[in-house]
N, CA, C and O atoms as a Maestro MAE file, in Angstrom:
{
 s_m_m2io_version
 :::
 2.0.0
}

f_m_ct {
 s_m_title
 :::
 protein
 m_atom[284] {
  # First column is atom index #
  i_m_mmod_type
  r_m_x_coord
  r_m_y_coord
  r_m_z_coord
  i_m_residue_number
  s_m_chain_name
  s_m_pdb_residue_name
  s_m_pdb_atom_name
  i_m_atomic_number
  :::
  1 25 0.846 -1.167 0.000 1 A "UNK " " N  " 7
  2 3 0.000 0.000 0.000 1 A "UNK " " CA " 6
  3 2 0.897 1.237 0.000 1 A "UNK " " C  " 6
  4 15 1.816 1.223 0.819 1 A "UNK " " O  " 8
  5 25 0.782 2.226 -0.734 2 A "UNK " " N  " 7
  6 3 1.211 3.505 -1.248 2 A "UNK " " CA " 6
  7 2 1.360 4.482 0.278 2 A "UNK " " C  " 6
  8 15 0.387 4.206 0.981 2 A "UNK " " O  " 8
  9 25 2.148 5.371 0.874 3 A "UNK " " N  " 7
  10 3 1.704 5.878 2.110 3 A "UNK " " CA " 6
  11 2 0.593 7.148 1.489 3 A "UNK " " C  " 6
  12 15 -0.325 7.498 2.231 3 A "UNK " " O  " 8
  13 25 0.685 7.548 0.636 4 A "UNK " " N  " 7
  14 3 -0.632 8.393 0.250 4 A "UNK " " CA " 6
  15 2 -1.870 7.837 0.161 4 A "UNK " " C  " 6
  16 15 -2.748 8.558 -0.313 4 A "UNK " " O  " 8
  17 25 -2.193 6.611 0.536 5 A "UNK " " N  " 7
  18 3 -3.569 6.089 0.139 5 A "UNK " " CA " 6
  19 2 -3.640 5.630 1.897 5 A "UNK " " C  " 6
  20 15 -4.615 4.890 2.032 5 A "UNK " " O  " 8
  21 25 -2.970 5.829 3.148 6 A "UNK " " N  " 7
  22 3 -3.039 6.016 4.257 6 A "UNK " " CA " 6
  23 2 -3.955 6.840 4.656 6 A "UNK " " C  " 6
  24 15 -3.975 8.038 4.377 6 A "UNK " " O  " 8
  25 25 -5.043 6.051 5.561 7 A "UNK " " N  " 7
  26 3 -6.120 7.111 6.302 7 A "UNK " " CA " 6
  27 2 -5.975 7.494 7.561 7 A "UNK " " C  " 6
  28 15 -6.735 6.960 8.368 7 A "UNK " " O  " 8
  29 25 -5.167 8.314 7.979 8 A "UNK " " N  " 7
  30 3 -4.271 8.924 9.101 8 A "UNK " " CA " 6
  31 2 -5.191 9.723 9.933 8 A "UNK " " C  " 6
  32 15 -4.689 10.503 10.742 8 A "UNK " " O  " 8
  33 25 -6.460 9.631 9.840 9 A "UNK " " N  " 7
  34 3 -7.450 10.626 10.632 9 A "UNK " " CA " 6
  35 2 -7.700 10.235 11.809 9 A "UNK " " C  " 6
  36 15 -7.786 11.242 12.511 9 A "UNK " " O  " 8
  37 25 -7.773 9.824 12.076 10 A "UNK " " N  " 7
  38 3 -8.335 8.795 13.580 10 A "UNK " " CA " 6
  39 2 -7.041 8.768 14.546 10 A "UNK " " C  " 6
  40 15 -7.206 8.405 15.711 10 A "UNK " " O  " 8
  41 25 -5.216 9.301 13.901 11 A "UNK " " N  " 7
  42 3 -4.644 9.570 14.533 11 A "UNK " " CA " 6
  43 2 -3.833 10.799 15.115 11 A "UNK " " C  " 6
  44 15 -3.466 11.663 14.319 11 A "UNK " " O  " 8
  45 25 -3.582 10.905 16.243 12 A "UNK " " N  " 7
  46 3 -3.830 12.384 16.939 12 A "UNK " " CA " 6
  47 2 -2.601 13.036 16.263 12 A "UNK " " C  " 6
  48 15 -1.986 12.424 15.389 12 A "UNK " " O  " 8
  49 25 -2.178 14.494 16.734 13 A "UNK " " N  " 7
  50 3 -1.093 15.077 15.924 13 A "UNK " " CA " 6
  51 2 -0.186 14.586 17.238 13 A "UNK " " C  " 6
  52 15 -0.505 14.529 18.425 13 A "UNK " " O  " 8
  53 25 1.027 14.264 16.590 14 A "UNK " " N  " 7
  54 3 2.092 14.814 17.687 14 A "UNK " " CA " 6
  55 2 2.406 15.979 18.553 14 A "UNK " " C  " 6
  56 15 2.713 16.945 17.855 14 A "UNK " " O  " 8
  57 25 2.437 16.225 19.796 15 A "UNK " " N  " 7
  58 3 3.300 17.444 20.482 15 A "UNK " " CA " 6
  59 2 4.746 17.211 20.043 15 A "UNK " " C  " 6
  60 15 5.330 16.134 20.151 15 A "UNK " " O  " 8
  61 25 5.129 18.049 19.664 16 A "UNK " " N  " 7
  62 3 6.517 17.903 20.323 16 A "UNK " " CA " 6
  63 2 7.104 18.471 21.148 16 A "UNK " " C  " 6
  64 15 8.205 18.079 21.536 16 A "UNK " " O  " 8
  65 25 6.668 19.250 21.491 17 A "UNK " " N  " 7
  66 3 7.143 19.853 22.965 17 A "UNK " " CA " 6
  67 2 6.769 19.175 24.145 17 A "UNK " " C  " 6
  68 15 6.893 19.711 25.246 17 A "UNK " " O  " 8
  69 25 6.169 17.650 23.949 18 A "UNK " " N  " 7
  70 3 6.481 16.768 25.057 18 A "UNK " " CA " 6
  71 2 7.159 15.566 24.992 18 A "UNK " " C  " 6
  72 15 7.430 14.862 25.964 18 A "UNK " " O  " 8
  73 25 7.531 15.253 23.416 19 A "UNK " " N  " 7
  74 3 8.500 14.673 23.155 19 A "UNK " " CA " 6
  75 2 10.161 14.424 23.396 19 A "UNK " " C  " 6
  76 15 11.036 14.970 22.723 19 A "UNK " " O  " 8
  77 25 10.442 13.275 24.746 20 A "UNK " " N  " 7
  78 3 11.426 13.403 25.249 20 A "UNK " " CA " 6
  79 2 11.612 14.495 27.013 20 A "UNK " " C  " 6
  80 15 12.627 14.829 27.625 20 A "UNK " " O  " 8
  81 25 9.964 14.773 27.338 21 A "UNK " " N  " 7
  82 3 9.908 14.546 28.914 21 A "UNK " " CA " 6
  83 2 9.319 13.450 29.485 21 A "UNK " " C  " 6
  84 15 8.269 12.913 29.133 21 A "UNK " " O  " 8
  85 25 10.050 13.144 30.388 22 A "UNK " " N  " 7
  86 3 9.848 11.570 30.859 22 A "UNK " " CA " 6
  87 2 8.640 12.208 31.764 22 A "UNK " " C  " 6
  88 15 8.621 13.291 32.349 22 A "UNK " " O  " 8
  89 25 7.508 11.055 31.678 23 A "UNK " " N  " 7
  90 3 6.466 10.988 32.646 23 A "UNK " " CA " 6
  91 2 6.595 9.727 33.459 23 A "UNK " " C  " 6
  92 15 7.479 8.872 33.434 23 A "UNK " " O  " 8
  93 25 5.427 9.823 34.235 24 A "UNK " " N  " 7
  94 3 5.943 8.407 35.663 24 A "UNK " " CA " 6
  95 2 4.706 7.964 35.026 24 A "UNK " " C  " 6
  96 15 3.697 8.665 35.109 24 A "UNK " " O  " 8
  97 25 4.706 6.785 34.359 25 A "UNK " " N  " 7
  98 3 3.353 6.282 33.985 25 A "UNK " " CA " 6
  99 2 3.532 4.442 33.521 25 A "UNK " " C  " 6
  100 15 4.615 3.946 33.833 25 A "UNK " " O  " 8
  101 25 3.117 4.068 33.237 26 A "UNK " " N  " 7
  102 3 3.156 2.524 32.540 26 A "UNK " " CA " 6
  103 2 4.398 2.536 31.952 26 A "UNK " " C  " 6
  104 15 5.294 1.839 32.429 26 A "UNK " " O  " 8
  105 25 4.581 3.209 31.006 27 A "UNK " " N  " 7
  106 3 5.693 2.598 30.192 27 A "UNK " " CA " 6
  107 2 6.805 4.142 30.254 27 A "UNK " " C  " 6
  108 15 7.501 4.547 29.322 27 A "UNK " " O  " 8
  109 25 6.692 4.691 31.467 28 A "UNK " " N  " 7
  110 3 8.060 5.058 31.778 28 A "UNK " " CA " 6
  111 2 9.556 4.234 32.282 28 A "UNK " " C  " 6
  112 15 9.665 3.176 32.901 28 A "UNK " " O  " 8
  113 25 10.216 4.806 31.960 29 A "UNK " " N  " 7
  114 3 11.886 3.882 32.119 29 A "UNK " " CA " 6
  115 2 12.759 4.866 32.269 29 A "UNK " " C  " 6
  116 15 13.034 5.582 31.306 29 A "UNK " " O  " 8
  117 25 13.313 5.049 33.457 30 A "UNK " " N  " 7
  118 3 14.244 6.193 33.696 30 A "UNK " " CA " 6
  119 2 15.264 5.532 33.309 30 A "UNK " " C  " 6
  120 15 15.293 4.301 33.290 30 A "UNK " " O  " 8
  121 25 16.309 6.356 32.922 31 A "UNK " " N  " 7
  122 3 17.658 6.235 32.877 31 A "UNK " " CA " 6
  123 2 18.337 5.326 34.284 31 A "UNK " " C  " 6
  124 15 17.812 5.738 35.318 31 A "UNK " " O  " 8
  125 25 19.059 4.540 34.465 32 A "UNK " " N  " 7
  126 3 19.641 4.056 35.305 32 A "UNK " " CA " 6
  127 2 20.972 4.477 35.697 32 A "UNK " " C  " 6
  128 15 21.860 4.257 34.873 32 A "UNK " " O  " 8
  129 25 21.310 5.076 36.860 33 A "UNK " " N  " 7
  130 3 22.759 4.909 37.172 33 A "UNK " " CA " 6
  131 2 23.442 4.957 38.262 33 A "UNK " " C  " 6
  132 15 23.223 5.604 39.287 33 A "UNK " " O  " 8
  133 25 24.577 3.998 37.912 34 A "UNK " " N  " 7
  134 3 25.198 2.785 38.819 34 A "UNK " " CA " 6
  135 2 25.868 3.350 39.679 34 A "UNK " " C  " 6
  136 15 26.907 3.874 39.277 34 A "UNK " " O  " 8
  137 25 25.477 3.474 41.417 35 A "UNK " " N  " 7
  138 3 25.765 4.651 42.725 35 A "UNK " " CA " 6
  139 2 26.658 3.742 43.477 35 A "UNK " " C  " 6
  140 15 26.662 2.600 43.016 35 A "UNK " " O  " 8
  141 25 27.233 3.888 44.259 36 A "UNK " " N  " 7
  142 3 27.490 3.594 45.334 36 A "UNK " " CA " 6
  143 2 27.132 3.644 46.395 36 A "UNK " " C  " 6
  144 15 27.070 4.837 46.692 36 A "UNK " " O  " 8
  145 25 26.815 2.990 47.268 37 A "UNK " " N  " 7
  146 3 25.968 3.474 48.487 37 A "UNK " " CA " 6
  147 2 26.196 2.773 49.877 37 A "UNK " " C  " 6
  148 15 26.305 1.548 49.815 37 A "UNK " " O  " 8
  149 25 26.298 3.438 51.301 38 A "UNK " " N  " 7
  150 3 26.519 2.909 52.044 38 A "UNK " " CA " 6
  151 2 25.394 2.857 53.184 38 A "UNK " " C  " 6
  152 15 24.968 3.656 54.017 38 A "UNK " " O  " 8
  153 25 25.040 1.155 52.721 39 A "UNK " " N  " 7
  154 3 23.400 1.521 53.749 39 A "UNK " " CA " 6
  155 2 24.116 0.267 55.529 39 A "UNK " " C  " 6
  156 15 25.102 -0.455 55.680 39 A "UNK " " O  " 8
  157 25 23.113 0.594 56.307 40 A "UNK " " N  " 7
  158 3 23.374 -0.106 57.640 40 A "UNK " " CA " 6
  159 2 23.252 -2.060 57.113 40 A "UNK " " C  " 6
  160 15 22.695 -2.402 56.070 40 A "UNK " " O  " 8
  161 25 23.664 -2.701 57.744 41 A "UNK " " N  " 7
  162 3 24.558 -4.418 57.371 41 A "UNK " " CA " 6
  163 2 22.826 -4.554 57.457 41 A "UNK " " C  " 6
  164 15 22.320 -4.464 56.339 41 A "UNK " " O  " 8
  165 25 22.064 -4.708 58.320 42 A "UNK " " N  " 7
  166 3 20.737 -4.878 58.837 42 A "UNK " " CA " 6
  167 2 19.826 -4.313 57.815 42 A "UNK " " C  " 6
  168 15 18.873 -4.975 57.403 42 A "UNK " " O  " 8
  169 25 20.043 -3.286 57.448 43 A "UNK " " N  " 7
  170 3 19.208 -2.770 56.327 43 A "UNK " " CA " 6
  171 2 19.313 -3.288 54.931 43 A "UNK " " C  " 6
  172 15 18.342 -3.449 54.191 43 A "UNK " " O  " 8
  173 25 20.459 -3.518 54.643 44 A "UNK " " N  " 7
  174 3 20.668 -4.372 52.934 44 A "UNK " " CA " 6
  175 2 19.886 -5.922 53.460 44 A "UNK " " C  " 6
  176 15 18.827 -6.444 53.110 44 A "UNK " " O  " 8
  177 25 20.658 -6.230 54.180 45 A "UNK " " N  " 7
  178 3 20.291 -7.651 54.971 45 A "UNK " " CA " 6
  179 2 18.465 -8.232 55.031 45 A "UNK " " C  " 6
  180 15 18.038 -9.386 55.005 45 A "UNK " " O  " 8
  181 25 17.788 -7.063 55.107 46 A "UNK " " N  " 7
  182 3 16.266 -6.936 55.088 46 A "UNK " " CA " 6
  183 2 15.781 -7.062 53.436 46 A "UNK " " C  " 6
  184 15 15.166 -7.961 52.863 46 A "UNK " " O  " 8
  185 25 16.350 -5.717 52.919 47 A "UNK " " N  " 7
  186 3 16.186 -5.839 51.993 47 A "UNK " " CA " 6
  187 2 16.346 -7.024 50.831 47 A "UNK " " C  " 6
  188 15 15.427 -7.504 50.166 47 A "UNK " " O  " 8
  189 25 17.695 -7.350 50.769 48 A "UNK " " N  " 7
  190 3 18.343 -8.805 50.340 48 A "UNK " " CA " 6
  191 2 17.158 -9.979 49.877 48 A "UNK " " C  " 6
  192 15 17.017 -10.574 48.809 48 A "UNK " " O  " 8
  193 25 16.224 -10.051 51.404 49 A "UNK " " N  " 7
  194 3 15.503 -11.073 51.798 49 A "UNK " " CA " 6
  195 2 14.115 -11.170 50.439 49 A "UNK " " C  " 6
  196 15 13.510 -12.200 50.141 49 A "UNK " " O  " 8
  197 25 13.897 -9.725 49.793 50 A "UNK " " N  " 7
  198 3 12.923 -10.018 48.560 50 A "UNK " " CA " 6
  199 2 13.406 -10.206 47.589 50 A "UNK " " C  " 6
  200 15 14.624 -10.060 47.682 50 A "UNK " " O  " 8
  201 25 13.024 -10.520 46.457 51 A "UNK " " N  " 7
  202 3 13.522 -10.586 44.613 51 A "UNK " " CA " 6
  203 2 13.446 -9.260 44.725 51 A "UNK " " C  " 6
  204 15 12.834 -8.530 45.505 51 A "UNK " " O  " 8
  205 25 14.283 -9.024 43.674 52 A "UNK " " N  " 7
  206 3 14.450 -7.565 42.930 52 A "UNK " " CA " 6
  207 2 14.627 -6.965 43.990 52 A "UNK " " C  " 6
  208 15 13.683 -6.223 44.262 52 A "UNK " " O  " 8
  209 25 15.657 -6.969 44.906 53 A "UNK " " N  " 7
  210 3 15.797 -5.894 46.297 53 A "UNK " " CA " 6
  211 2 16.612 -4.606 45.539 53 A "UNK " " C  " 6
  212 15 16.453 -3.500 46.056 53 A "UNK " " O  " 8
  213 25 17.386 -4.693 44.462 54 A "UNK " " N  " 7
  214 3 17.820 -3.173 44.062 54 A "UNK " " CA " 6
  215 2 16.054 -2.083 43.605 54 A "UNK " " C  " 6
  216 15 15.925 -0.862 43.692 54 A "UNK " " O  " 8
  217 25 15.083 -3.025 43.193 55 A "UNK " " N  " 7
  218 3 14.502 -2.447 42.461 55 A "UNK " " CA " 6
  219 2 13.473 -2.143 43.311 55 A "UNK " " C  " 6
  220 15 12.609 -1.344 42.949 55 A "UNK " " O  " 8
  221 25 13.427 -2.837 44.749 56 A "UNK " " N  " 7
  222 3 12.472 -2.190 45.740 56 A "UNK " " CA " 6
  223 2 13.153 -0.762 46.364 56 A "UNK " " C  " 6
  224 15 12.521 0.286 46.494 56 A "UNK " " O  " 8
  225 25 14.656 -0.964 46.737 57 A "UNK " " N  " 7
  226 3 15.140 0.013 47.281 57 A "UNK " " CA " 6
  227 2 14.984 1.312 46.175 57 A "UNK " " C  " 6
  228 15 15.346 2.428 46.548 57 A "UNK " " O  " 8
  229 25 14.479 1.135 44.920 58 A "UNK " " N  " 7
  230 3 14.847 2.086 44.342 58 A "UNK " " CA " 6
  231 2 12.831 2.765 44.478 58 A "UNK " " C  " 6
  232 15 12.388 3.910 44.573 58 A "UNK " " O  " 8
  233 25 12.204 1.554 44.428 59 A "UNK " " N  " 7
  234 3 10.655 1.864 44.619 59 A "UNK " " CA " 6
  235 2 10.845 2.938 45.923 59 A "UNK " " C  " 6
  236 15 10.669 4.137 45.704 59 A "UNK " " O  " 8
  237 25 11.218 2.462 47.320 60 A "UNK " " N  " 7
  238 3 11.344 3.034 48.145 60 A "UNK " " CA " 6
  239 2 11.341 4.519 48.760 60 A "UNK " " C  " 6
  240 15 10.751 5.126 49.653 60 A "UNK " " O  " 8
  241 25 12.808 4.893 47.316 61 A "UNK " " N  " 7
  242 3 13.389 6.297 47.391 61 A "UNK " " CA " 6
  243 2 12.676 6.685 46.768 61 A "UNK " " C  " 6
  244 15 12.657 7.913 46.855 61 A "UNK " " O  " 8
  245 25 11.555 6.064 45.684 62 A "UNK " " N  " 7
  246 3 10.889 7.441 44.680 62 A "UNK " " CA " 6
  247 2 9.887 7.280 45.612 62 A "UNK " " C  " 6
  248 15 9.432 8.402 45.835 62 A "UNK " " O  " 8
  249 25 9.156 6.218 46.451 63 A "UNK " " N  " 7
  250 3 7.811 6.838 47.272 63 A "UNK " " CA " 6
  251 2 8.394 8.010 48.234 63 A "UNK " " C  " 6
  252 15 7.910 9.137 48.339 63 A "UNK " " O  " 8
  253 25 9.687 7.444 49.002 64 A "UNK " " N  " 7
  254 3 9.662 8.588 50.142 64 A "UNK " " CA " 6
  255 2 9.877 10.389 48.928 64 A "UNK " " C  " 6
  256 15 9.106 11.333 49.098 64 A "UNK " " O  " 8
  257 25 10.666 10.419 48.193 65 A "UNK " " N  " 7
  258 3 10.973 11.588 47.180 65 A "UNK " " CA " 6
  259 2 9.739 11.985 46.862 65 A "UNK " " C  " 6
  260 15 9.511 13.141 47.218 65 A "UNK " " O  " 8
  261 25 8.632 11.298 46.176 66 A "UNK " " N  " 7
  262 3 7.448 11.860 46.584 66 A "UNK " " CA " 6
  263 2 6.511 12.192 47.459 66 A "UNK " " C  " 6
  264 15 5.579 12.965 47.234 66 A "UNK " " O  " 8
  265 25 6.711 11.678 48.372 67 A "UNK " " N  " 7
  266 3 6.049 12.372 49.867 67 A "UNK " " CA " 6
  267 2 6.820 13.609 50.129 67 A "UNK " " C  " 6
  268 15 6.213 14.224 51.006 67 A "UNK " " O  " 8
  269 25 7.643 14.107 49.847 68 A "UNK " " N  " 7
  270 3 8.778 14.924 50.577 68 A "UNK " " CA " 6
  271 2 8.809 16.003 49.439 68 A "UNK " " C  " 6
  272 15 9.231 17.100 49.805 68 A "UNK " " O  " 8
  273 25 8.499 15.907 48.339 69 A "UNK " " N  " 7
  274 3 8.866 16.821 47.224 69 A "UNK " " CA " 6
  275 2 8.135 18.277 47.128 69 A "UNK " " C  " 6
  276 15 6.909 18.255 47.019 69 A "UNK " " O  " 8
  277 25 8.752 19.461 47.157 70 A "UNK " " N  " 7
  278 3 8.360 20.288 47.587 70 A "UNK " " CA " 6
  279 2 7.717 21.047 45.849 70 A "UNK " " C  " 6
  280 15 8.287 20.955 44.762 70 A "UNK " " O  " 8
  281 25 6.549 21.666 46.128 71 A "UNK " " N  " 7
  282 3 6.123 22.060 44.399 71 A "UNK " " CA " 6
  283 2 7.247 23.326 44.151 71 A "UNK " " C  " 6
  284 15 7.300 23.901 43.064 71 A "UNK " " O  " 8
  :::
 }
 m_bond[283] {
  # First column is bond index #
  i_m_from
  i_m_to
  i_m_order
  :::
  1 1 2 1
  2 2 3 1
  3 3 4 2
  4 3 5 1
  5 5 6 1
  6 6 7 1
  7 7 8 2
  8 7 9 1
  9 9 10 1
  10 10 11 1
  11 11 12 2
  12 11 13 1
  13 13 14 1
  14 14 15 1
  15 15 16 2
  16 15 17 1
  17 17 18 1
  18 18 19 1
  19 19 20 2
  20 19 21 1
  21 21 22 1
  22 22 23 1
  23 23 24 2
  24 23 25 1
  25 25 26 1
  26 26 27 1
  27 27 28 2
  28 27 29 1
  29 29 30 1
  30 30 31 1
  31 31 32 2
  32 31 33 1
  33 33 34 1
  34 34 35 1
  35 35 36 2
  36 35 37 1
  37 37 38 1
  38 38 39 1
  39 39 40 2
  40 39 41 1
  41 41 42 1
  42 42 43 1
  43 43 44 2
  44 43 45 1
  45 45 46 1
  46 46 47 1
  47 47 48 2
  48 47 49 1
  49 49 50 1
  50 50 51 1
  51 51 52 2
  52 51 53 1
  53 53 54 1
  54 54 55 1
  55 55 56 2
  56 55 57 1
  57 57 58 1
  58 58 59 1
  59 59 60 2
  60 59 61 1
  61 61 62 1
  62 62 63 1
  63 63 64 2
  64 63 65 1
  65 65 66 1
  66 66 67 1
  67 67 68 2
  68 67 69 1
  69 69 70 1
  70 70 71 1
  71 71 72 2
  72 71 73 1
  73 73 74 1
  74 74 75 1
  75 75 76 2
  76 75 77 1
  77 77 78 1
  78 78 79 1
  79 79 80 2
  80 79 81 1
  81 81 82 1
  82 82 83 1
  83 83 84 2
  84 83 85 1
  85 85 86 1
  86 86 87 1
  87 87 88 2
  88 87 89 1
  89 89 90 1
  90 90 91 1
  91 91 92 2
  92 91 93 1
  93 93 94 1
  94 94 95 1
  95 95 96 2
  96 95 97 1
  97 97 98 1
  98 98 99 1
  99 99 100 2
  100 99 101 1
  101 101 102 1
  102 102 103 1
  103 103 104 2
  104 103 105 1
  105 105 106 1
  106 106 107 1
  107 107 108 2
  108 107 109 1
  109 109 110 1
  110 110 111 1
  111 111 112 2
  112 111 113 1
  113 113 114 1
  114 114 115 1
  115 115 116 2
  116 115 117 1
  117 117 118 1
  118 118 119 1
  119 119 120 2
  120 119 121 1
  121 121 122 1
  122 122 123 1
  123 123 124 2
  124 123 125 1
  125 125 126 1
  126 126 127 1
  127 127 128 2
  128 127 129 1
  129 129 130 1
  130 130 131 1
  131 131 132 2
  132 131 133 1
  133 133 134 1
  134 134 135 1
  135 135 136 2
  136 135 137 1
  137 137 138 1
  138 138 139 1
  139 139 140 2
  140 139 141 1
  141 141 142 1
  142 142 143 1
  143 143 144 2
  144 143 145 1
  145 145 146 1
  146 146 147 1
  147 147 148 2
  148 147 149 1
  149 149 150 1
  150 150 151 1
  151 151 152 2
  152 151 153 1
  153 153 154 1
  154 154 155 1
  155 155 156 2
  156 155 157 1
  157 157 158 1
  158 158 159 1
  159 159 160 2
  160 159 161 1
  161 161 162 1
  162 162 163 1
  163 163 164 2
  164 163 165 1
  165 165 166 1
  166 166 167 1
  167 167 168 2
  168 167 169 1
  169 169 170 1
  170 170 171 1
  171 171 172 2
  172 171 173 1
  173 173 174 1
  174 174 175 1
  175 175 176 2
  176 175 177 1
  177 177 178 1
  178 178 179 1
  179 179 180 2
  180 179 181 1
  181 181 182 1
  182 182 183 1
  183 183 184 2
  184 183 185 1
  185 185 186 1
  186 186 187 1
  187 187 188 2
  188 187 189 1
  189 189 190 1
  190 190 191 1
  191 191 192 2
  192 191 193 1
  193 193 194 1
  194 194 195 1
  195 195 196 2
  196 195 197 1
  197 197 198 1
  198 198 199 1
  199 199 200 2
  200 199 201 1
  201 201 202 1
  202 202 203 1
  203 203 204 2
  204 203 205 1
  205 205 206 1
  206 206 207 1
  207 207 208 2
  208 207 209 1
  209 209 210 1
  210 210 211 1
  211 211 212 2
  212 211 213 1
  213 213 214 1
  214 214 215 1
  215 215 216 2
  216 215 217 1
  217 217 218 1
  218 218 219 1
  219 219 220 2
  220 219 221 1
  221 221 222 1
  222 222 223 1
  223 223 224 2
  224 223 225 1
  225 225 226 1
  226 226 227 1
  227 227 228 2
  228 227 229 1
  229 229 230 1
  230 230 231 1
  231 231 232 2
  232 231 233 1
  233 233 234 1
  234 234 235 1
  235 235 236 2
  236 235 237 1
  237 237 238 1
  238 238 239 1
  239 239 240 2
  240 239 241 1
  241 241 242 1
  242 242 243 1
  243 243 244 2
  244 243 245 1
  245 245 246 1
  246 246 247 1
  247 247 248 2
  248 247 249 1
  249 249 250 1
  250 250 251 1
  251 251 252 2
  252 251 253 1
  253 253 254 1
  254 254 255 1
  255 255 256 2
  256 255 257 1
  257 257 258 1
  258 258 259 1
  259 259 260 2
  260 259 261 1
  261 261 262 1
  262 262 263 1
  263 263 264 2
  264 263 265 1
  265 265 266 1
  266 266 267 1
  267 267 268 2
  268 267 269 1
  269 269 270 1
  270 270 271 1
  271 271 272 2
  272 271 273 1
  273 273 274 1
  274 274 275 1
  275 275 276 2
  276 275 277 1
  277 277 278 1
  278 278 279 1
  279 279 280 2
  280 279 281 1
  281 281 282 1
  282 282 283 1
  283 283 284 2
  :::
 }
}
């Protein structure tokens, strides 16, 4: 099929002026990067104990960052 014989109505226009700000939604994916960090033996140790413990500790810091975030 020809792209001129495309019936493109039913789809919305692009912004682009929101193209390339990250939103917190379903299929957001921040950038990752690799910290160093020095938490208490007891506290990794807790953590450790679930699957995906980097990826809770990281759940963690964005709930408390959003409780705390000032407008």
């Amino acid at each position: 099929m020809d792209n001129d014989a495309l019936d493109l109505s039913d789809i919305p226009e692009i912004d682009l002026a929101v193209l390339g700000k990250p939103t917190v939604g379903k299929f957001y994916r921040p950038i990752k990067k690799p910290v160093s960090i020095r938490l208490d033996a007891d506290v990794l140790a807790w953590f450790k104990l679930h699957p995906h413990y980097q990826t809770l500790i990281n759940k963690v810091c964005r709930l408390y960052m959003s409780r705390h975030h000032k407008s």
